[in-house]
TORKOL-4160 file (C-alpha; in steps of 0.2 Angstrom, whole numbers, padded with zeros to 4 digits, m for minus):
276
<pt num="1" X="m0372" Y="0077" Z="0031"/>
<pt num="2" X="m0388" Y="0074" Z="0023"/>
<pt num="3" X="m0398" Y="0059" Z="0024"/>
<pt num="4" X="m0394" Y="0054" Z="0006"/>
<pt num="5" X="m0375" Y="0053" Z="0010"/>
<pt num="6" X="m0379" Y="0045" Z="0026"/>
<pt num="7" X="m0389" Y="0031" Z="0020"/>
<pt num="8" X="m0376" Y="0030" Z="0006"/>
<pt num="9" X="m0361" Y="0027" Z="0019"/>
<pt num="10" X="m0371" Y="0015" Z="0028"/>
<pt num="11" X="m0377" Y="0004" Z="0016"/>
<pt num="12" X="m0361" Y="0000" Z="0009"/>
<pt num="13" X="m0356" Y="m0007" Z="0026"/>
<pt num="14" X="m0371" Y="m0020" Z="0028"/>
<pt num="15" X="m0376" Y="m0037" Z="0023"/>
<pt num="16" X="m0389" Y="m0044" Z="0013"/>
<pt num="17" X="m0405" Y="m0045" Z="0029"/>
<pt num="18" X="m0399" Y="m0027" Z="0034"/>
<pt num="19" X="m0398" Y="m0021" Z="0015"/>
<pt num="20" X="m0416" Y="m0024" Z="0011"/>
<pt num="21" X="m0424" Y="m0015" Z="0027"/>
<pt num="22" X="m0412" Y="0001" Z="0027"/>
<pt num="23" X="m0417" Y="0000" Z="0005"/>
<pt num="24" X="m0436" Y="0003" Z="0013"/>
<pt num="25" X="m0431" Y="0016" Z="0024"/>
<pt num="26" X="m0419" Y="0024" Z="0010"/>
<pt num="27" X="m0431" Y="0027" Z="m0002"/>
<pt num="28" X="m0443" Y="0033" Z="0011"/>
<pt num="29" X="m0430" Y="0048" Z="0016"/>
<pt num="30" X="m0429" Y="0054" Z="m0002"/>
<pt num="31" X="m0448" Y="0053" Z="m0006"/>
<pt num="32" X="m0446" Y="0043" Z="m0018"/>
<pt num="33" X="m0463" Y="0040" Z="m0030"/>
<pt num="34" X="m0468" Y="0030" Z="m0044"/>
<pt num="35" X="m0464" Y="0038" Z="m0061"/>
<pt num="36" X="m0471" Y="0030" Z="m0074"/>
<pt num="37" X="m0491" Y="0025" Z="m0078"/>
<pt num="38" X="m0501" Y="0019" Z="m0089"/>
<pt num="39" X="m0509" Y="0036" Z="m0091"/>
<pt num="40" X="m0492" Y="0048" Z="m0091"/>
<pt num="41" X="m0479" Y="0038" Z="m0098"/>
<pt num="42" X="m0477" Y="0032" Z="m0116"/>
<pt num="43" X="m0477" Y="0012" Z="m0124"/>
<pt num="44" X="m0463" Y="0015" Z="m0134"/>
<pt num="45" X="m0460" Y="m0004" Z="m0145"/>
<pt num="46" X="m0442" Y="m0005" Z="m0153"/>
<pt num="47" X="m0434" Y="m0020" Z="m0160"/>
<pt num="48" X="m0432" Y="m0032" Z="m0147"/>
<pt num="49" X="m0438" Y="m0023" Z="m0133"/>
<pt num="50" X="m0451" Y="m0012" Z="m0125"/>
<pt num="51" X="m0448" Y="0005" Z="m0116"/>
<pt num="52" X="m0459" Y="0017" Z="m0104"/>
<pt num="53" X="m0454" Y="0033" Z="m0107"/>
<pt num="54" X="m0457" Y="0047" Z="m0094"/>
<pt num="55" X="m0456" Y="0064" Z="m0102"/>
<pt num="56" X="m0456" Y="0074" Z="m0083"/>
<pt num="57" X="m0437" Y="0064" Z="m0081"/>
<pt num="58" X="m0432" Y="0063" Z="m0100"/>
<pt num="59" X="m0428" Y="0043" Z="m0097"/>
<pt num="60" X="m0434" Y="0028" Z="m0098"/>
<pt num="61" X="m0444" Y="0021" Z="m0082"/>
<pt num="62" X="m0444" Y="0005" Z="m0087"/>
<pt num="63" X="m0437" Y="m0006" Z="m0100"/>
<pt num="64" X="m0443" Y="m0026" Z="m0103"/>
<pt num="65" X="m0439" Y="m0038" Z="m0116"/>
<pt num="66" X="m0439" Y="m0057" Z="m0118"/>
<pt num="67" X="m0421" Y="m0066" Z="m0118"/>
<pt num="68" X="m0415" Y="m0083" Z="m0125"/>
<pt num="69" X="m0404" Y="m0094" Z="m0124"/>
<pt num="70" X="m0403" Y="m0095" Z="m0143"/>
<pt num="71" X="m0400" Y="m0077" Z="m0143"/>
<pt num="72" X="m0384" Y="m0075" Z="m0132"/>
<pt num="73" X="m0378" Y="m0091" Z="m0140"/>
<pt num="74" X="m0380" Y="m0087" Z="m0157"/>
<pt num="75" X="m0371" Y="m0075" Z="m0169"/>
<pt num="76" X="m0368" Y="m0058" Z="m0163"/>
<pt num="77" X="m0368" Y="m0042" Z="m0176"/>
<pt num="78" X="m0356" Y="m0027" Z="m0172"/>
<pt num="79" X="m0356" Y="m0016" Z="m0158"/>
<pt num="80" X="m0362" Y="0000" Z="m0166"/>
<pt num="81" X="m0356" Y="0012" Z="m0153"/>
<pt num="82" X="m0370" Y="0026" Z="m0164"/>
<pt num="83" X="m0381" Y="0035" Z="m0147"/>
<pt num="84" X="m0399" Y="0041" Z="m0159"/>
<pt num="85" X="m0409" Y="0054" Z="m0153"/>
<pt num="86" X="m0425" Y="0045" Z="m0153"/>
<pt num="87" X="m0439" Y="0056" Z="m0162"/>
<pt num="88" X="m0454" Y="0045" Z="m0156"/>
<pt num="89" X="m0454" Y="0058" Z="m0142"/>
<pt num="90" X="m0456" Y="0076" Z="m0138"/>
<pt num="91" X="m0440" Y="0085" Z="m0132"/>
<pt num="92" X="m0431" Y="0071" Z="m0135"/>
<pt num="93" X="m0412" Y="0070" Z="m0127"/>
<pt num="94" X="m0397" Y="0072" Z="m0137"/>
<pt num="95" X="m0383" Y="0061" Z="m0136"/>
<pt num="96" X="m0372" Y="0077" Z="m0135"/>
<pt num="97" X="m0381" Y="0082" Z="m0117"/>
<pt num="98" X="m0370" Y="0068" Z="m0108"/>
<pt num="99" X="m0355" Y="0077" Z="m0114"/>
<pt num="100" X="m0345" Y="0083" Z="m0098"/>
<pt num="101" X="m0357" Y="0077" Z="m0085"/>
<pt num="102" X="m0348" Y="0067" Z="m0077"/>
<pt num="103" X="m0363" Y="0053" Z="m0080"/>
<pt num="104" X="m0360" Y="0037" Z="m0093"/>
<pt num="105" X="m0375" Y="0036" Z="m0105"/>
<pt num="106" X="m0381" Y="0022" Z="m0098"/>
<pt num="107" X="m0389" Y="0008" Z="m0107"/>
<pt num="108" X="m0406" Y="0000" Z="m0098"/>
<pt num="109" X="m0407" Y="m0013" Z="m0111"/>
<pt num="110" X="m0389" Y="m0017" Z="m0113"/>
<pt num="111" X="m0382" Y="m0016" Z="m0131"/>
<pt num="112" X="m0375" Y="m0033" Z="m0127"/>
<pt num="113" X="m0394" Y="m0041" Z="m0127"/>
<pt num="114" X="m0397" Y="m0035" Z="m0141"/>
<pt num="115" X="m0382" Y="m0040" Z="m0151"/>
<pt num="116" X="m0390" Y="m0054" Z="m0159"/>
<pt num="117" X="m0399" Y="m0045" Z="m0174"/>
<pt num="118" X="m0394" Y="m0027" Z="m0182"/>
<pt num="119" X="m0411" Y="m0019" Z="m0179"/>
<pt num="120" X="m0411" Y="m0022" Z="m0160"/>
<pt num="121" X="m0391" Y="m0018" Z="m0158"/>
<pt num="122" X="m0398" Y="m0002" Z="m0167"/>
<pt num="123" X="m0414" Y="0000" Z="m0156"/>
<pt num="124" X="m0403" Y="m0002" Z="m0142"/>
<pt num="125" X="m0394" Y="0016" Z="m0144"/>
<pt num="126" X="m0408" Y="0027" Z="m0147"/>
<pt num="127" X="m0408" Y="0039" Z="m0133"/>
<pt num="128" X="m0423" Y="0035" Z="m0125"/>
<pt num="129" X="m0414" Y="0018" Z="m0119"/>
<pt num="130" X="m0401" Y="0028" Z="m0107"/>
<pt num="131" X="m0401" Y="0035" Z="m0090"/>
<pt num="132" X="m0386" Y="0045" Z="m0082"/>
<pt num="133" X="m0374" Y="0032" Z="m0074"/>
<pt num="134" X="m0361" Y="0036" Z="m0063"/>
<pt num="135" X="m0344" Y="0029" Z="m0072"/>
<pt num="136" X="m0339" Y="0016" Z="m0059"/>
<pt num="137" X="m0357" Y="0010" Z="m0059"/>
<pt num="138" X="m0360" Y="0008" Z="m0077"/>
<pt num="139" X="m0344" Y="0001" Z="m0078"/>
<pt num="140" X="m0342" Y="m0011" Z="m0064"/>
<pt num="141" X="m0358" Y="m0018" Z="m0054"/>
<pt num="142" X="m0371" Y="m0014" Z="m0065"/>
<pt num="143" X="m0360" Y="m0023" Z="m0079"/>
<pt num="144" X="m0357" Y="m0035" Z="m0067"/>
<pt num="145" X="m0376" Y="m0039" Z="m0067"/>
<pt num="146" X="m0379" Y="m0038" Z="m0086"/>
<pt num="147" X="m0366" Y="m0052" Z="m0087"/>
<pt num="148" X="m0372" Y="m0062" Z="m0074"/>
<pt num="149" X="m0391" Y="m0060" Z="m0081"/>
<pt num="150" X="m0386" Y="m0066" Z="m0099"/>
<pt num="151" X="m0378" Y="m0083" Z="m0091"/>
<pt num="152" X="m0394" Y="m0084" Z="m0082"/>
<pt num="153" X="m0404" Y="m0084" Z="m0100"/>
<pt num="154" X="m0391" Y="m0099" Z="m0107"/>
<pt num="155" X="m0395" Y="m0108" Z="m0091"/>
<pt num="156" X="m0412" Y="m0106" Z="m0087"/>
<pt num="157" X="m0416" Y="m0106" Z="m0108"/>
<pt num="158" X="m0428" Y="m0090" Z="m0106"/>
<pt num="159" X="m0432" Y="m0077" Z="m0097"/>
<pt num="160" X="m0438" Y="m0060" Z="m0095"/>
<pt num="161" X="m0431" Y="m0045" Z="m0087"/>
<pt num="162" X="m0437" Y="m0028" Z="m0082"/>
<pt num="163" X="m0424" Y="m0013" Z="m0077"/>
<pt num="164" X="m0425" Y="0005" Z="m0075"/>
<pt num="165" X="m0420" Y="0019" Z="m0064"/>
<pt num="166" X="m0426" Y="0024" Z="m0046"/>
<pt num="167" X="m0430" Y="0043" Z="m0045"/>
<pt num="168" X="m0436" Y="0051" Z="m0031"/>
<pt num="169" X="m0449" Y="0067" Z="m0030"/>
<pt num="170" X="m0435" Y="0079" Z="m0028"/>
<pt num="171" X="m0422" Y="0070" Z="m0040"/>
<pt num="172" X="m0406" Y="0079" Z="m0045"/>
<pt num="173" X="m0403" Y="0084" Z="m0064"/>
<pt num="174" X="m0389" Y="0084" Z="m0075"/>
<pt num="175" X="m0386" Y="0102" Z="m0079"/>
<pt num="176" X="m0391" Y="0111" Z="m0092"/>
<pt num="177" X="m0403" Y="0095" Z="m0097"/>
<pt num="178" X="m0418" Y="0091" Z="m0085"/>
<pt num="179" X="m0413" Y="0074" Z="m0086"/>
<pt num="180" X="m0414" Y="0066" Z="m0070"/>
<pt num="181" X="m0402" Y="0058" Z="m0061"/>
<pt num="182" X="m0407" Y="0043" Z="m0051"/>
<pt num="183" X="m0402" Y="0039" Z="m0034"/>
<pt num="184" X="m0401" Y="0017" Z="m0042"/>
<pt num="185" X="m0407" Y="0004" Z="m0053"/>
<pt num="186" X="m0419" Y="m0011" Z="m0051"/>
<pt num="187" X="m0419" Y="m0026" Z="m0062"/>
<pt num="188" X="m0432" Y="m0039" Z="m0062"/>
<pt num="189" X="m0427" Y="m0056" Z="m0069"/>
<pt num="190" X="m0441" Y="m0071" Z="m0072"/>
<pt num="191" X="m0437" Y="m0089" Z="m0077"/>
<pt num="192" X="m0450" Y="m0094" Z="m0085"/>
<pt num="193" X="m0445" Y="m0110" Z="m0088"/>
<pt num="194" X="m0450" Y="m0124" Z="m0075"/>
<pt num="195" X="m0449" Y="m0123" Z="m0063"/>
<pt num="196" X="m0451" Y="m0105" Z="m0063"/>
<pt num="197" X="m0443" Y="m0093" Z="m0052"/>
<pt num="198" X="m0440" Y="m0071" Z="m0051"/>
<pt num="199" X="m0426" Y="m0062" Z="m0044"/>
<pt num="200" X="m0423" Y="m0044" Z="m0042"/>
<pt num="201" X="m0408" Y="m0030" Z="m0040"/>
<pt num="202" X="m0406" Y="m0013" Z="m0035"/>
<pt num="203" X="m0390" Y="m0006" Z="m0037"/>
<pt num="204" X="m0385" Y="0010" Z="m0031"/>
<pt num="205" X="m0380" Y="0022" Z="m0043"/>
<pt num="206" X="m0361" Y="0023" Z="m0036"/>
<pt num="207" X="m0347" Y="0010" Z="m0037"/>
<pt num="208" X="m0348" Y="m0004" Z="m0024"/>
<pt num="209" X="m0336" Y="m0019" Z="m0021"/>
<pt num="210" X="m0348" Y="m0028" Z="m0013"/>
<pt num="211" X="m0355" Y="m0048" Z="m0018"/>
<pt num="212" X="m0368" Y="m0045" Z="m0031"/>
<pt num="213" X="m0379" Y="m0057" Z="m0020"/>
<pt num="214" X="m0380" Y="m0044" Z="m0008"/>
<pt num="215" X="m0390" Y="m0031" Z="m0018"/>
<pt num="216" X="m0403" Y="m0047" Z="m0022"/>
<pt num="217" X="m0421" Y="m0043" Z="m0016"/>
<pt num="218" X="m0438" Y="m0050" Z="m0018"/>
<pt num="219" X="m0447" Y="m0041" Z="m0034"/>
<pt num="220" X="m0462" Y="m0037" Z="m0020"/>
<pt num="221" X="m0447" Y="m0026" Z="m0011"/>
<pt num="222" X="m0444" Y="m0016" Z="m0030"/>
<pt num="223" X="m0462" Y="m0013" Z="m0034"/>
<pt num="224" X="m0465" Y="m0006" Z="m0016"/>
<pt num="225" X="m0450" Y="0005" Z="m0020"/>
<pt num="226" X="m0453" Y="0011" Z="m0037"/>
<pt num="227" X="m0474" Y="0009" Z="m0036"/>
<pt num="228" X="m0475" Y="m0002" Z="m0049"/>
<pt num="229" X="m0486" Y="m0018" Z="m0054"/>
<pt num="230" X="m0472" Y="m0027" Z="m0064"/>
<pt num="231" X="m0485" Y="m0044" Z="m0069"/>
<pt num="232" X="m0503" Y="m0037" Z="m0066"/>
<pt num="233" X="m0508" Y="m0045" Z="m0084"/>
<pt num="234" X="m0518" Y="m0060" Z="m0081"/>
<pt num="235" X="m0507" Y="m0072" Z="m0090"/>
<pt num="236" X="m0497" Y="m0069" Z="m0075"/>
<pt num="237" X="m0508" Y="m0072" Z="m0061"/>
<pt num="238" X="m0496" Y="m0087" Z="m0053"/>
<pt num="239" X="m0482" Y="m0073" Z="m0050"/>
<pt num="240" X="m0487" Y="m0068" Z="m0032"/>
<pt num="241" X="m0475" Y="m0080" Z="m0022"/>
<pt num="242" X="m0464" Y="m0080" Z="m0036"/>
<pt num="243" X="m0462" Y="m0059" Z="m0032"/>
<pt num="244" X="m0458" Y="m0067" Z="m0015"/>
<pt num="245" X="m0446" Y="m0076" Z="m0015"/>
<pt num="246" X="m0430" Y="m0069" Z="m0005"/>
<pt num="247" X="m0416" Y="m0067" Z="m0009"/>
<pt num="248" X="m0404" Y="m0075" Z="m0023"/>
<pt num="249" X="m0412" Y="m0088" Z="m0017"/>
<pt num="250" X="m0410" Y="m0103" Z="m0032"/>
<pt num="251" X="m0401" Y="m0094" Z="m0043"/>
<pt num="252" X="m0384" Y="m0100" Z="m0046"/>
<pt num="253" X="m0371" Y="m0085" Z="m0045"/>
<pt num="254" X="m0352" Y="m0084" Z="m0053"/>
<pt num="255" X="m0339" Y="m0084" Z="m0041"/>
<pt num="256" X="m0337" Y="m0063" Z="m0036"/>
<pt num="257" X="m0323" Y="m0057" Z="m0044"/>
<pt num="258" X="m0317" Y="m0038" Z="m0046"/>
<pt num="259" X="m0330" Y="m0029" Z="m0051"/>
<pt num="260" X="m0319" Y="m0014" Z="m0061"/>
<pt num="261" X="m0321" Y="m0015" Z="m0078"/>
<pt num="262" X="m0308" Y="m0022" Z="m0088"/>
<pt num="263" X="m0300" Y="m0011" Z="m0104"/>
<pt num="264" X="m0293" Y="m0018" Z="m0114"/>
<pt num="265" X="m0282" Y="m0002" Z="m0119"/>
<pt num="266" X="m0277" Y="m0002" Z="m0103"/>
<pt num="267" X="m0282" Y="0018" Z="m0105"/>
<pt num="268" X="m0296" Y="0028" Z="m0095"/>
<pt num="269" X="m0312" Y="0034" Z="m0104"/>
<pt num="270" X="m0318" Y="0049" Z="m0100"/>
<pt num="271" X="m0338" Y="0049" Z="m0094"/>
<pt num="272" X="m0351" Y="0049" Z="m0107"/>
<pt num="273" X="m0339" Y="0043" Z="m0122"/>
<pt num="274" X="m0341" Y="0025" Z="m0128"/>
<pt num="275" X="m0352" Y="0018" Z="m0113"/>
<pt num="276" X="m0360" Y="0001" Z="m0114"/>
């Protein structure tokens, strides 16, 4: 068995405490290593959002934008469902090099964030915003997550979230694509409303039944992980403890319920066809 499937069958079996020392020792095991930079990775500034592209993985490896209270509240414009091969890059991905994958393209700035004007729904679909998901993540934790994080922006008023994937040296691709499949996904969420507080994910990129509280970790714990600085500007020198903080910590969760996505056809879609 190797030590990617081990990790994988033990991790499922433990608790919060036990989750974020064998997510240390998990990502150790696969090499993983930060892969984006300022230097190698491209600022790429759509409506509503910012992505860091990484050409090496053909993905995204990193995502951040600014959410409102206003925004999930307020009128919503239609779902286009329209995946856009985004030209700002070089060999950028098709949408038709998810097709019988077995991955969802899966959205890091979720089409639902972005619902609340027609350029950023449209933003929201350019290929340079999805990753390869496994089906029963995309469609059930990591749903789960976007949901619960858009209750959090009606609550809290404002905040700002971070997400991309966690790919390690030796990464599997999709075939016939070099796209790179990661092993999870973090997300970073900051309140930035007083008093201020920062919570961070990461989901394995595989279903899971388990409490969404459980895969809660401090942000220090993702950017040890993944390499990365997440608030190095100045304006955000008061982060430090904030990045800390353990746990879920403050944050007011939903009551767990089944984390299978609902359909309202009652009929099964087939991966990469119609993902959020």
């Amino acid at each position: 068995m190797s030590i990617l499937n081990l990790c994988s069958e033990i991790f499922f079996k433990l608790k919060t405490t036990a989750i974020i020392w064998l997510l240390s020792v998990f990502f150790a095991a696969v090499n993983c290593a930060p892969h984006f930079s300022g230097d190698s990775g491209i600022i790429l500034h759509k409506n509503g959002f910012y992505i860091a592209y990484t050409p090496e993985f053909r993905q995204a490896g990193c995502t951040c934008y600014t959410l409102t209270a206003q925004q999930v509240k307020g009128k919503k414009v239609k779902r286009t469902n329209k995946f856009k091969t985004d030209y700002a890059v070089a060999d950028p991905v098709r949408p038709e090099e998810y097709t019988a994958t077995g991955f969802d393209r899966g959205h890091l700035v979720p089409a639902s964030d972005m619902s609340y004007s027609k350029s950023s729904m449209h933003d929201s679909f350019y290929m340079t915003n999805i990753s390869p998901q496994h089906p029963a993540c995309n469609r059930g934790i990591w749903k789960k997550l976007e949901t619960q994080v858009r209750k959090w922006a009606v609550k809290e008023k404002k905040i700002i979230v971070l997400t991309g994937p966690v790919i390690p040296k030796d990464a599997k691709e999709m075939k016939d694509t070099r796209i790179a499949v990661p092993v999870a996904f973090f997300k970073v969420i900051y309140d930035v409303t007083p008093p201020k507080k920062m919570i961070g994910f990461i989901i394995p990129n595989q279903g899971s039944g388990i409490s969404l509280k459980e895969f809660a970790v401090p942000v220090k714990t993702i950017e040890k992980i993944t390499g990365y600085d997440f608030f190095c500007a100045p304006e955000f020198k008061d982060v430090n403890e904030l990045e800390l903080q353990q746990g879920s910590g403050d944050w007011t969760f939903d009551s767990d319920k089944s984390s299978t996505r609902k359909r309202s056809s009652g009929k099964k879609r087939k991966a990469g066809s119609k993902e959020r």
